[in-house]
MDTraj code that builds the backbone (N, CA, C; nanometers):
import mdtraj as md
import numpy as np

residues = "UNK UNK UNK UNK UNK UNK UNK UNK UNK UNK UNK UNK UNK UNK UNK UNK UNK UNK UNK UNK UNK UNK UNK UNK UNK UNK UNK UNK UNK UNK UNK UNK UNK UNK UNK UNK UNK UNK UNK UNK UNK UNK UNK UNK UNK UNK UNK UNK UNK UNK UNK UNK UNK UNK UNK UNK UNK UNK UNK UNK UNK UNK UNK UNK UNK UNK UNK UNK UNK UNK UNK UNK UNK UNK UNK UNK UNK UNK UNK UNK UNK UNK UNK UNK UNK UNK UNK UNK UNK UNK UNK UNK UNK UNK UNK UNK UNK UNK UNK UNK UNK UNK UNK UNK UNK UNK UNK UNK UNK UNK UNK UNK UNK UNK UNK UNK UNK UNK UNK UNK UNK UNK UNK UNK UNK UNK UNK UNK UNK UNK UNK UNK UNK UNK UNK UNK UNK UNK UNK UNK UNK UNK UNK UNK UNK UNK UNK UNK UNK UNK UNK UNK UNK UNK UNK UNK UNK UNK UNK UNK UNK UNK UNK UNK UNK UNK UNK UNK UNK UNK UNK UNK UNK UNK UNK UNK UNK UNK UNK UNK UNK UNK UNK UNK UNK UNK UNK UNK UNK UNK UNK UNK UNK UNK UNK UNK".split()
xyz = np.array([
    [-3.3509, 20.3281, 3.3444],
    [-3.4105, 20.4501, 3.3985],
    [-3.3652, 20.4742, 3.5441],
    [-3.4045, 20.4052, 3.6252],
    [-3.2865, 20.3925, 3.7504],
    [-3.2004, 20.3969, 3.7290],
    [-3.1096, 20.3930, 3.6656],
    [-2.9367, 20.4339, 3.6910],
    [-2.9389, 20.6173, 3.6661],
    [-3.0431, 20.6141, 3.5777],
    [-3.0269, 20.7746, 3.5848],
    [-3.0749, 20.8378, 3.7011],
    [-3.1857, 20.7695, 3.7329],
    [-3.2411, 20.8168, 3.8895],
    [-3.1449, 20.8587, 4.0217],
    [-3.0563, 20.7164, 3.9908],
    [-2.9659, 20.6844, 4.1247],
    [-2.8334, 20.7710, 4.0809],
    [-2.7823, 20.7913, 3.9524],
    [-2.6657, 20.9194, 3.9490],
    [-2.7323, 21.0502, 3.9545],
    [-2.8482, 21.0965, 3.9088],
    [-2.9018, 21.2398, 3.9339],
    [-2.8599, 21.2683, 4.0923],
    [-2.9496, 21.1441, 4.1578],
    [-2.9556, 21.1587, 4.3190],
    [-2.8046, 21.1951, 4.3834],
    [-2.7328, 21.1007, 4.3440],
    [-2.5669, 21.1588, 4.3883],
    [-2.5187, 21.2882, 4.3055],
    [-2.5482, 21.2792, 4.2365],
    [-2.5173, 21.4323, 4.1708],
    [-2.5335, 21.5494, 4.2471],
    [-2.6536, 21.5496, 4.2902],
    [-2.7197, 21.6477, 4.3231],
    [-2.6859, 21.6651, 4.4403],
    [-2.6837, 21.5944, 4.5704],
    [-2.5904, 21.5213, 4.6851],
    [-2.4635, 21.5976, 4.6899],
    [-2.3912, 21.5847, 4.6060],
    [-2.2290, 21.6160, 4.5949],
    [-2.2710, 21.7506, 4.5467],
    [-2.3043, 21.8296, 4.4762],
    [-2.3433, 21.9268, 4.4285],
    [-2.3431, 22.0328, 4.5561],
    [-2.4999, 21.9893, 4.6262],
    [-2.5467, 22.0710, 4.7411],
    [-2.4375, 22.0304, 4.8847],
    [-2.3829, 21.9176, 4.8947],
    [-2.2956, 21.9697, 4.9526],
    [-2.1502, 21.9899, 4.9009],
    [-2.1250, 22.0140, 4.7884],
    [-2.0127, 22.1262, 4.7589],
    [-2.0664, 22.3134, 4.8207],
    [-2.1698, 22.3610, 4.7731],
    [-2.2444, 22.4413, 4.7720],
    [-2.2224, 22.4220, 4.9490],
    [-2.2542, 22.3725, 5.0382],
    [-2.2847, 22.4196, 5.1741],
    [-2.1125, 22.3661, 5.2322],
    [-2.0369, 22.3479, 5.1162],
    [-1.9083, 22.3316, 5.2420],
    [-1.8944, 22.2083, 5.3563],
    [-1.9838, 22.0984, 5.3151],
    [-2.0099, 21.9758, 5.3937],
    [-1.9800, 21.8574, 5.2861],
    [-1.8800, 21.8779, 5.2159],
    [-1.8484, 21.7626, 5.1535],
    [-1.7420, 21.6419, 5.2097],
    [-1.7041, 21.6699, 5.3120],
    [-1.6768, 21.5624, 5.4162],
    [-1.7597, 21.4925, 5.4724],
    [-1.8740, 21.5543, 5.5175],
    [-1.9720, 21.5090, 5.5864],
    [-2.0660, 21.4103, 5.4653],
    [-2.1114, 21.4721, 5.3674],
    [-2.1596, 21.3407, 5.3075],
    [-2.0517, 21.2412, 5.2097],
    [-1.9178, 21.2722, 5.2158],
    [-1.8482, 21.1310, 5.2082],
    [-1.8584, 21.0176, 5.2865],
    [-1.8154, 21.0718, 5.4375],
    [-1.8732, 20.9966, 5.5557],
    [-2.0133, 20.9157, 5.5518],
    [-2.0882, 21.0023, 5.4899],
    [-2.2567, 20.9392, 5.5326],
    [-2.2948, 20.8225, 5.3849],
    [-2.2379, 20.8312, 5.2756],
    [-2.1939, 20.7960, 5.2048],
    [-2.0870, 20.6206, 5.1661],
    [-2.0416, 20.6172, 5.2709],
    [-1.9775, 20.5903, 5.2940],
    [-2.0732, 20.4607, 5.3687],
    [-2.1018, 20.5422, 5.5346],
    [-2.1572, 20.4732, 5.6199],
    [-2.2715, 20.3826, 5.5685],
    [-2.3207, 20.4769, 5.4492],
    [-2.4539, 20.3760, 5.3780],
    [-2.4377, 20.2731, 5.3052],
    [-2.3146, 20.2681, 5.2623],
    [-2.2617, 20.1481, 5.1332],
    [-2.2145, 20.0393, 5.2355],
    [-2.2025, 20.0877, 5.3671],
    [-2.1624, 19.9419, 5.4790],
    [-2.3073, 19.9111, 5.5336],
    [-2.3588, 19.9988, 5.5506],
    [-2.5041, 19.9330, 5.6401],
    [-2.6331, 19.8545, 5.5584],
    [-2.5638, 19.8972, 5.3955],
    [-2.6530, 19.8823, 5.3044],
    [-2.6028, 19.7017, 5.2174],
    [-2.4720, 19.6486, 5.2482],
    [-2.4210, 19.5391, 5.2331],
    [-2.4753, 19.4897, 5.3817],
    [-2.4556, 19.5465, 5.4548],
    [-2.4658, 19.4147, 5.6195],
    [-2.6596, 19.3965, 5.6225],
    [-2.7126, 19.5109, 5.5598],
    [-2.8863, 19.4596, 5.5373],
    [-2.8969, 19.3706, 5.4402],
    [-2.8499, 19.3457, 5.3123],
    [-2.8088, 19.2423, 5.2382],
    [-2.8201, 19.1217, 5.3081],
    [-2.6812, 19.1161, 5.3715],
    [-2.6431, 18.9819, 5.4042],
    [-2.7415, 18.8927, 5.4905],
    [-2.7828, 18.9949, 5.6068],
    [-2.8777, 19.0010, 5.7132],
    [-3.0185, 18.9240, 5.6559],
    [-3.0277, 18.9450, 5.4752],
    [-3.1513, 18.9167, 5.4116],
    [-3.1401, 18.8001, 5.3817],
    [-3.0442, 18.7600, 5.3536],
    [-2.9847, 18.6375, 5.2471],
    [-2.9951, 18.4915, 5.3308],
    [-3.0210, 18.5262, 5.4218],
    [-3.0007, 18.3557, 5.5197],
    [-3.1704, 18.3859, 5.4891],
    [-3.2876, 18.4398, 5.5212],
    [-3.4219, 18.4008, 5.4982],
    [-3.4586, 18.3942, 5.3825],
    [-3.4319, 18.4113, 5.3088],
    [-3.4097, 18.3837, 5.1529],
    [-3.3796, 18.2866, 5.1389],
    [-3.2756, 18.2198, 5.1603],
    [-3.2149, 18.1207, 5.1322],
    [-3.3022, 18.0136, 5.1588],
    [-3.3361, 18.0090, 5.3201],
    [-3.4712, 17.9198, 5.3909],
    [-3.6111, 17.9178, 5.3002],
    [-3.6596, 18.0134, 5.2791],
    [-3.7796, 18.0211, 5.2559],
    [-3.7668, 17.9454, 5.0925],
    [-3.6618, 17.9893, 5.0109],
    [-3.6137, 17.9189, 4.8929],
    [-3.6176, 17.7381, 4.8893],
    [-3.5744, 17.7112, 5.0197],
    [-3.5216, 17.5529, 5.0405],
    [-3.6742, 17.4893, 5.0653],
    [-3.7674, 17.5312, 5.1090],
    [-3.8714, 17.5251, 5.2132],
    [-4.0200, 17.5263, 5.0627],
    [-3.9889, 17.6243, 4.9368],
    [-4.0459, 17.5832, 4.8351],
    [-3.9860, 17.5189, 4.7665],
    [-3.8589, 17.4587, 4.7452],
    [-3.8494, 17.3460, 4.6805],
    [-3.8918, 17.2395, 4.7429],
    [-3.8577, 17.1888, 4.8871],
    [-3.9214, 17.0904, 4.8970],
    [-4.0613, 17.0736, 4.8827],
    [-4.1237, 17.1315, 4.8993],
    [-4.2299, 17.1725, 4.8789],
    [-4.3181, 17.1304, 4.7243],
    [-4.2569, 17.1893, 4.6480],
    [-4.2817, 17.1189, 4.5312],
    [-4.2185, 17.0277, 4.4480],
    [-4.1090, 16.9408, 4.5169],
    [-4.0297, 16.8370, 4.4862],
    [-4.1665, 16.7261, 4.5467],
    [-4.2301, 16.7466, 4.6772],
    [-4.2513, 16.6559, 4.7756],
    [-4.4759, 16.6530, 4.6942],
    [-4.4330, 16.6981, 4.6103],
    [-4.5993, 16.7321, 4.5520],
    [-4.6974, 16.8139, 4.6203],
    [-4.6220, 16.8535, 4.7108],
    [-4.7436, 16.9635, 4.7949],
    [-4.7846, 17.0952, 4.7438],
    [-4.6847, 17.1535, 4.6408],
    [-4.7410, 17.2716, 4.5705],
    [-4.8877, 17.2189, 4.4880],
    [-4.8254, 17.0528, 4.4222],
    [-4.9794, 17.0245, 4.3558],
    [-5.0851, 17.0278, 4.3710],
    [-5.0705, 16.9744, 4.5340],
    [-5.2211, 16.9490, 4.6186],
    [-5.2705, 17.0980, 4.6787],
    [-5.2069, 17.1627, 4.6908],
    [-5.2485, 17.2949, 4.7283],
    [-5.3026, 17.3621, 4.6065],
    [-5.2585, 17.3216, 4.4865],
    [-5.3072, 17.3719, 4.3637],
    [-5.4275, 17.3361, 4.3347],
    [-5.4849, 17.2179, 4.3695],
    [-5.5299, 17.1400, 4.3257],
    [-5.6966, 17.1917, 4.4234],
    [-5.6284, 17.2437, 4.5612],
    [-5.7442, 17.2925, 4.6345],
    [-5.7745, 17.4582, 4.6305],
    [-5.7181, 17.5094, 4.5719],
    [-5.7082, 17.6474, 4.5232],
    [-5.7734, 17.6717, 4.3901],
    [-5.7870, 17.5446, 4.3256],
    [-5.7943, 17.6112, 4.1770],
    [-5.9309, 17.6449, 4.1546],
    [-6.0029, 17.6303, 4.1927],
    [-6.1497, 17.7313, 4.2093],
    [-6.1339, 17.8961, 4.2292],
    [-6.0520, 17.9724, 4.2774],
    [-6.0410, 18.0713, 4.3400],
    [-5.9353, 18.1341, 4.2093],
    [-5.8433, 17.9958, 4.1547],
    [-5.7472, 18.0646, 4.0371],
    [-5.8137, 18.0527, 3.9155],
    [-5.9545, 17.9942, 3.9159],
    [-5.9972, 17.9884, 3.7883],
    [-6.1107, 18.1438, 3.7626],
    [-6.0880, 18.1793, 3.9018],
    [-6.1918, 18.3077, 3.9213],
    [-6.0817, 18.4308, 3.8660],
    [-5.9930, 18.4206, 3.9583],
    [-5.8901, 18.5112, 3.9168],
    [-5.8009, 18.4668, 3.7572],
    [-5.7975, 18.3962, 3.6809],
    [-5.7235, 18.3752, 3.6447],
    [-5.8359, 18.2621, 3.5405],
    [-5.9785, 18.3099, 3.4383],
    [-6.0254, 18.2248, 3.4038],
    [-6.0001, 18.1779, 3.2504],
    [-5.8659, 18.2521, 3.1584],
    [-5.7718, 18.2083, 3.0285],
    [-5.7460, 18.0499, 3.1236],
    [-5.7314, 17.9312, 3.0231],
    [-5.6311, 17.8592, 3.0637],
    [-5.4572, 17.8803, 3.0901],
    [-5.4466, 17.8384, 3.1361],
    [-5.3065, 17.8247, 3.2020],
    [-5.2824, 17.6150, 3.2513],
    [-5.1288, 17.6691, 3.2145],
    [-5.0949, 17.5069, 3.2047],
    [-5.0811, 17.4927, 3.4049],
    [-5.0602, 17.3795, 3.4133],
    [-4.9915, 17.3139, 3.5737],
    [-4.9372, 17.3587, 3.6305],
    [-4.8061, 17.3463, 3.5286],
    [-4.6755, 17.4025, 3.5896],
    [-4.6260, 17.5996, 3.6423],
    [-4.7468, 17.6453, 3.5382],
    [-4.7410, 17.7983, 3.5049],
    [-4.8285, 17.8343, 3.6447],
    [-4.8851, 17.7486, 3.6793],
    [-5.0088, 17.7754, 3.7810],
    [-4.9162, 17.6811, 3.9249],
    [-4.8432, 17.6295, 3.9133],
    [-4.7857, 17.5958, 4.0523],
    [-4.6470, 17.6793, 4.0608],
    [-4.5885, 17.7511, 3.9966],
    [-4.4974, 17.8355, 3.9792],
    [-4.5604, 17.9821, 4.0620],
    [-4.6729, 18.0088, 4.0273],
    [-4.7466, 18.1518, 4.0537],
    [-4.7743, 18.1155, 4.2150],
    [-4.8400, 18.0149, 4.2588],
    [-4.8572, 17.9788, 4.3588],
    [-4.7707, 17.9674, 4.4795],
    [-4.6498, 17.9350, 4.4286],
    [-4.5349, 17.9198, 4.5064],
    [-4.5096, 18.1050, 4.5039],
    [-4.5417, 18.1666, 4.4392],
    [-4.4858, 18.3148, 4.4358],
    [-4.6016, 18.3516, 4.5313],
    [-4.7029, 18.3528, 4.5437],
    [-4.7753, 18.3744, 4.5989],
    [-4.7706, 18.3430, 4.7502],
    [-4.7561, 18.2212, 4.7955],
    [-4.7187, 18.1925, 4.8747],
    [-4.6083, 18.2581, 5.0045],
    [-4.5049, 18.2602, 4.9411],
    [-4.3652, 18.3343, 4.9879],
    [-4.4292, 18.4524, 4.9921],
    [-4.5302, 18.5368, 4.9182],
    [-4.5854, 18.6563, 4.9323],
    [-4.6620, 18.6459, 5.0787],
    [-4.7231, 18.5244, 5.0846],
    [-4.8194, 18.6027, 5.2061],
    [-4.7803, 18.5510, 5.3223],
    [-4.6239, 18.4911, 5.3596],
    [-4.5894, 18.4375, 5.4478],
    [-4.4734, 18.5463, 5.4693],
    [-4.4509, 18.6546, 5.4222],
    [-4.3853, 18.7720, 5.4294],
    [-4.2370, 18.7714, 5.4115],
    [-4.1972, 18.6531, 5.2813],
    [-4.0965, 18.6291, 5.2331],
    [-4.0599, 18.6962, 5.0579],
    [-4.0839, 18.8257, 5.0588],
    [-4.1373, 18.9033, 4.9974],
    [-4.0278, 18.8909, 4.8810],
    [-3.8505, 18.9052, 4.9351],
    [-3.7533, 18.8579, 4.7915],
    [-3.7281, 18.7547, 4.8091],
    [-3.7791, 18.6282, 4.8497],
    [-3.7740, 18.4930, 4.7795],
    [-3.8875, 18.5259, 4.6779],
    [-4.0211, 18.5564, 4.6981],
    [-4.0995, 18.5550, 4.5930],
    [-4.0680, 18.6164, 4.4897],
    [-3.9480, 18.7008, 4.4622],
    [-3.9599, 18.7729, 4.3320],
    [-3.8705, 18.6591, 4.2200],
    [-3.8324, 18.6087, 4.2989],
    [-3.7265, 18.4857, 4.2068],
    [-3.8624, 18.3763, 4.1542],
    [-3.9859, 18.3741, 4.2504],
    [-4.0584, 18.2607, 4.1845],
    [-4.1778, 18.3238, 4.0864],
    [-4.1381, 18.4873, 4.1203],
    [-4.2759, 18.5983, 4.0693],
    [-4.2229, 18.6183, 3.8793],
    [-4.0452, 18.6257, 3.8890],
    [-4.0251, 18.5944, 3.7380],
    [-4.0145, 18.4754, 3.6507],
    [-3.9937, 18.3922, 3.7276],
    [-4.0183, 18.2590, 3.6945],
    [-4.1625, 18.2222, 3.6103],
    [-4.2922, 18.2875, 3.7163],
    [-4.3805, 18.3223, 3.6987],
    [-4.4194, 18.3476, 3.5299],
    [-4.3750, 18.4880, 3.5405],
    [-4.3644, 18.6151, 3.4513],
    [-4.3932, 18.5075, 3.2967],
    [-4.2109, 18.4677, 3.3001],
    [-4.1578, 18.3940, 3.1907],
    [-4.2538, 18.3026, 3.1200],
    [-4.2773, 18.2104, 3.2228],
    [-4.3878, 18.0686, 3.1758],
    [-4.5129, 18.1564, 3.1114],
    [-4.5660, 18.2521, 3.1489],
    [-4.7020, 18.3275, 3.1653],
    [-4.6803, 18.4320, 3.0053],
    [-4.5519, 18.4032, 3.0065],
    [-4.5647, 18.5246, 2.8558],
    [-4.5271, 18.3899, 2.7325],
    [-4.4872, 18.3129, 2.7862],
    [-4.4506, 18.1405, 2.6686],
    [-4.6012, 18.1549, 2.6412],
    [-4.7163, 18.1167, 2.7308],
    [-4.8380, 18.0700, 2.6830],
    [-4.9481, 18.1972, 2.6277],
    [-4.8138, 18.2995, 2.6490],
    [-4.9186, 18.4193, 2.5582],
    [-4.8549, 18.4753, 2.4270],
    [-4.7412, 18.3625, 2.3751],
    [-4.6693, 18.3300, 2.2713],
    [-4.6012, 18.4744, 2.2297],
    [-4.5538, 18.5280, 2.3827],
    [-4.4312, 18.6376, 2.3903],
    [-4.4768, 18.7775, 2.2783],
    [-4.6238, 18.8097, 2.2909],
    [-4.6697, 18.8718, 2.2642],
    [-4.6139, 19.0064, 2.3111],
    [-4.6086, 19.1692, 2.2094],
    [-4.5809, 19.2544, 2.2867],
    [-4.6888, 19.3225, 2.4182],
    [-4.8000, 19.2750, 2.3719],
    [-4.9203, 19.3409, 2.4475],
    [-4.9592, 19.2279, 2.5478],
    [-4.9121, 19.2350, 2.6898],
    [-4.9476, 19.1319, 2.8144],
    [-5.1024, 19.0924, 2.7916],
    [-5.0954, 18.9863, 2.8266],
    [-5.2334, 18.9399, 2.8734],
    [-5.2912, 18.9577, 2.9711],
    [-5.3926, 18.9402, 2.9794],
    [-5.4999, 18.9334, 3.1373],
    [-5.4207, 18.8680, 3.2352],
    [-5.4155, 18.7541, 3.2553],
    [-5.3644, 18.6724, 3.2899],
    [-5.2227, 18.7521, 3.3774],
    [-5.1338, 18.7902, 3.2807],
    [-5.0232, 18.8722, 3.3166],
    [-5.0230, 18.9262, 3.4141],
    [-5.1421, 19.0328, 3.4109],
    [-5.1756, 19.1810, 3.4637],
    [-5.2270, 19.1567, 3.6101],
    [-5.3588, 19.0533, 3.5400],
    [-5.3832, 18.9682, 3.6596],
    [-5.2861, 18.9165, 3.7630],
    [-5.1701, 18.8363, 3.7554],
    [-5.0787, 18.8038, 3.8379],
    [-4.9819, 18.8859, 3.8938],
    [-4.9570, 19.0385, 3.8238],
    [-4.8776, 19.1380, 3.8608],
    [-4.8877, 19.1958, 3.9893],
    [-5.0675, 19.2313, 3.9555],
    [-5.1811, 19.3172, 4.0515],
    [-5.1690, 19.2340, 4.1786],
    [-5.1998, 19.0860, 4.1785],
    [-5.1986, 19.0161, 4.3003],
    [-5.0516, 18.9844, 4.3581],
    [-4.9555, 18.9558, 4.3137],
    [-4.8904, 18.9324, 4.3584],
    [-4.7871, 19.0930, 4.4172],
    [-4.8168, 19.1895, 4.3467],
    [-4.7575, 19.2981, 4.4434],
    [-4.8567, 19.3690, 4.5601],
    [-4.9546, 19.2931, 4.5458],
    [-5.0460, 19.3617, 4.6585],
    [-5.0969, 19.2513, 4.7501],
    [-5.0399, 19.0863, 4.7523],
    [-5.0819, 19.0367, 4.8258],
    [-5.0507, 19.0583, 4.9764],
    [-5.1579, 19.0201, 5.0662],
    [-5.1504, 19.0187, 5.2164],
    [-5.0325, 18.9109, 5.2438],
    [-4.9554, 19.0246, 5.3361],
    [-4.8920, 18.9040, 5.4053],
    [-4.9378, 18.8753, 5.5401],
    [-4.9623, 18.7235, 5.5962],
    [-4.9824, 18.6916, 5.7434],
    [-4.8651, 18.7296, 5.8290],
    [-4.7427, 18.6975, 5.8060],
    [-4.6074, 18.7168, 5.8684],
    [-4.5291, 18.8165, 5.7984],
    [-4.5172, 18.9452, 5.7748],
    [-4.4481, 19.0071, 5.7301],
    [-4.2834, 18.9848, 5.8118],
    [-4.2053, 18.8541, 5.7413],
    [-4.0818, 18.8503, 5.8218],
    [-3.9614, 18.9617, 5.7835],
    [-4.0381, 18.9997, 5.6312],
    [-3.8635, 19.0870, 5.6048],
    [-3.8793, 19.2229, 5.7230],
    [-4.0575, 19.2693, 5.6923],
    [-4.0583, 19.4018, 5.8000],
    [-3.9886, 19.3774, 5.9315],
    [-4.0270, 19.2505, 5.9756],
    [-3.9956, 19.2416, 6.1345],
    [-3.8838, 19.2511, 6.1534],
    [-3.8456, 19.1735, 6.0829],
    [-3.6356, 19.1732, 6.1076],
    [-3.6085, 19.3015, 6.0689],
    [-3.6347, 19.3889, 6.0029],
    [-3.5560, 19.5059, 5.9836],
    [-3.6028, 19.5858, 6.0900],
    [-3.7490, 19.5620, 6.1459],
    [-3.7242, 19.6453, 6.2567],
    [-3.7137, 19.5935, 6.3658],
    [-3.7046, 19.4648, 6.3894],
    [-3.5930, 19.4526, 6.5092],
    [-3.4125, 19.4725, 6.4572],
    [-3.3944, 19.4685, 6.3761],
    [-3.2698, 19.5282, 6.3970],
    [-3.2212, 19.6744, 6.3340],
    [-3.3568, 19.7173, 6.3457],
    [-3.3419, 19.8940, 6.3666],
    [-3.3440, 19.9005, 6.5455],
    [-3.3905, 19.8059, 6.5989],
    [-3.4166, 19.8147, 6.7576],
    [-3.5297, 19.8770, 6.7882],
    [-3.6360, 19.8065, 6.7643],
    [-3.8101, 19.8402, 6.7494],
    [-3.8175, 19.7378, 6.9070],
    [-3.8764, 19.7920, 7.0264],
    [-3.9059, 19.7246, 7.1280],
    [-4.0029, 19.6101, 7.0677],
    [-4.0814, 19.6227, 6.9983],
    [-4.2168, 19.5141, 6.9336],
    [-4.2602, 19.5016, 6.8059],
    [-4.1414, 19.4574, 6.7774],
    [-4.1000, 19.4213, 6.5967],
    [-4.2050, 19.3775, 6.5273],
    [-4.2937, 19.2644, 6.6110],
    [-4.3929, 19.2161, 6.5978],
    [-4.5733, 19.2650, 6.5832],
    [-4.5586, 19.4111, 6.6334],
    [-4.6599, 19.4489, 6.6388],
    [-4.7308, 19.5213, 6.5049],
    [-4.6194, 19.5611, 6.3902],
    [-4.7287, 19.5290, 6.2551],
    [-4.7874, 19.4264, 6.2101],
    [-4.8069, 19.3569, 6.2423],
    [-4.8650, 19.2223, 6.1770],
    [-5.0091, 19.2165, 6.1573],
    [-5.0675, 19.3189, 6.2529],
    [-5.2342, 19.3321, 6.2511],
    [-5.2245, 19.4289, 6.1343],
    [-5.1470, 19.5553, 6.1420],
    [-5.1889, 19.6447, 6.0182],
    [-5.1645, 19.6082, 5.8705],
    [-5.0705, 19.5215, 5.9174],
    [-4.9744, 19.4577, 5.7576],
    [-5.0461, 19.4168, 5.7138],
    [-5.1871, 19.3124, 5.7614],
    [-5.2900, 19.2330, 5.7363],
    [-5.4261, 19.2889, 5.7093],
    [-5.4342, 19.4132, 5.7949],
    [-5.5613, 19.4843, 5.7404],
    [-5.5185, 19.5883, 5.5926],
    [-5.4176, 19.6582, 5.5621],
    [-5.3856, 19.7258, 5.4660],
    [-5.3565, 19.6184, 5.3715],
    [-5.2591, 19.5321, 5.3644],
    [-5.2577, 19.4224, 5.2565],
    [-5.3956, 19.3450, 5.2207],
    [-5.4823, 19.3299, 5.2849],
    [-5.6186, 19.2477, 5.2246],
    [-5.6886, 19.3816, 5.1535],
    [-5.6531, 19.5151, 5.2239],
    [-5.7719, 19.5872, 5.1553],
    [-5.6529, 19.6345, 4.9722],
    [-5.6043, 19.6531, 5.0035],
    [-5.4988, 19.6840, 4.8520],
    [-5.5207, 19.5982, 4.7708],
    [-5.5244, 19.4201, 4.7957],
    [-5.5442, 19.3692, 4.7586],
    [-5.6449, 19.2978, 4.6983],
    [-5.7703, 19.3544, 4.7422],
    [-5.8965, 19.3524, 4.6538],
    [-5.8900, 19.4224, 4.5720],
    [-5.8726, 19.6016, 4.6348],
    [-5.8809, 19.7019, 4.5111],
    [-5.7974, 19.6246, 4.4111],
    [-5.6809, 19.6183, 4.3988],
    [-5.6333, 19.5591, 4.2666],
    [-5.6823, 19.4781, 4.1688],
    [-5.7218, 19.3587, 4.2785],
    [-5.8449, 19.3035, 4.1932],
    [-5.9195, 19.2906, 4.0863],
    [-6.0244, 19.3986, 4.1686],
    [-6.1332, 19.4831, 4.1263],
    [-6.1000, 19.5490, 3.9935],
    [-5.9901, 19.6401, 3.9835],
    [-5.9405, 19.7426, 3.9498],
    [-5.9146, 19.5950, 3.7763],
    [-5.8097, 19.5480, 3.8044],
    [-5.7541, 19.4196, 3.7017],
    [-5.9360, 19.3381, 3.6448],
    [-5.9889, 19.3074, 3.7217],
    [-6.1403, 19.2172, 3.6806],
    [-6.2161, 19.3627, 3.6299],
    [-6.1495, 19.4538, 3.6525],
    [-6.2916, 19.5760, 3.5596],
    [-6.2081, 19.6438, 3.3926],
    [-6.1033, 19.6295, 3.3733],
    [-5.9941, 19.6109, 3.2943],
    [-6.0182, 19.5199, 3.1754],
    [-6.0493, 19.4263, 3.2190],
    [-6.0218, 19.2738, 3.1526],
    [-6.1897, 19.2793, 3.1102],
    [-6.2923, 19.2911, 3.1797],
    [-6.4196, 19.3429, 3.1169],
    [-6.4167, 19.4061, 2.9990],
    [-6.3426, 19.5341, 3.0225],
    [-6.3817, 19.6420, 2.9636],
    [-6.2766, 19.5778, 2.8132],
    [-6.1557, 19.5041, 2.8129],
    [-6.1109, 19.4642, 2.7217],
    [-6.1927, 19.3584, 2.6239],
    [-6.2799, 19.3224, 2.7156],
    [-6.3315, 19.1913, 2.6340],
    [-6.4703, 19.2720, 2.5430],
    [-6.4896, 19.3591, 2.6399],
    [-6.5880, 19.4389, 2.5250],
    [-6.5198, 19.4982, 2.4191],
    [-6.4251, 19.5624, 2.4055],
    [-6.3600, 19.6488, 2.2927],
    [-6.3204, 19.5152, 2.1779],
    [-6.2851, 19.3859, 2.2060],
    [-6.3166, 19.3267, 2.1043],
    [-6.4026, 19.2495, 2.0652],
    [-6.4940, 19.2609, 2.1670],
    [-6.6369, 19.1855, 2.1067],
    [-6.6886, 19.2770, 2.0129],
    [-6.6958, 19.3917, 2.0270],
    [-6.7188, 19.5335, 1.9359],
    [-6.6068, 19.5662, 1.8276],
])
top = md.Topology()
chain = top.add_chain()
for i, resn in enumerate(residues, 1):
    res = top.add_residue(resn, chain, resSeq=i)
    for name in ("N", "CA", "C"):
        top.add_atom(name, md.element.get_by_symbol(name[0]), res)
traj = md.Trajectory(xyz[None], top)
């Protein structure tokens, strides 16, 4: 569906400026975006890389366990289907990288996630709670350090790169209940339609 999105968009682009006689001008701009849009890439790829190295050791060294292990009150609230260990220190680690504002390392541990989470719902077409549950939180978790924001706007050249970090934290905790809420009133309302 995106690829149709992203050729409409150039279509239409080349189109309107055929139509205004500025089809130099968005070759150029065009152009300029496919370089600034590889050097933000690259720019991404070294904290990625870190934050990647930083959960493996991490759960090589058993510390994802013990953090699991002190969390799991809070994942048995959110999350009260069983779920195996491994499916539940996988989510955690996604979670994690989420609220330390390592937002695409987490999507590598958020499908990882996904995968294990649809094995124990025996690759059903219709997601589970559980699923929905982990979707909701993990795209709306708070981050404490939003690092990808900061770096992009310090190298947009933001005098105080640093100064979302209060809003990042008040808008991410409040999104992140509603979702919640929104997922725990869902999962109610499912459990009635087949108790009935």
């Amino acid at each position: 569906m995106m690829n149709y999105i992203w050729a409409g968009m150039i279509a239409f682009g080349v189109f309107f400026a055929v139509i205004n006689q500025k089809l130099g001008e968005f070759t150029d701009g065009l152009m300029s975006s496919c370089t600034d849009a590889v050097y933000f890439v690259i720019g991404l790829t070294g904290i990625m890389a870190v934050w990647s190295g930083i959960m493996n050791i991490a759960k090589q060294t058993g510390l994802i366990d013990l953090v699991a292990k002190k969390v799991m009150p809070l994942m048995k609230c959110l999350f009260p289907d069983y779920l195996k260990k491994d499916t539940i220190a996988m989510m955690l680690m996604s979670f994690a990288a989420n609220l330390f504002g390592a937002g695409n390392s987490a999507t590598v541990f958020a499908i990882k996630s996904m995968e294990m989470l649809d094995e124990e719902n025996g690759k059903n077409k219709r997601a589970s709670n559980a699923m929905c549950m982990f979707i909701a939180v993990n795209m709306s978790m708070v981050q404490l350090v939003p690092i990808t924001v900061i770096k992009i706007r310090s190298d947009a050249g933001s005098v105080n790169s640093g100064s979302i970090i209060i809003p990042a934290i008040i808008t991410g905790f409040a999104g992140m209940i509603a979702s919640i809420l929104v997922c725990k009133y869902y999962e109610r309302k499912d459990r009635r339609c087949r108790v009935s």
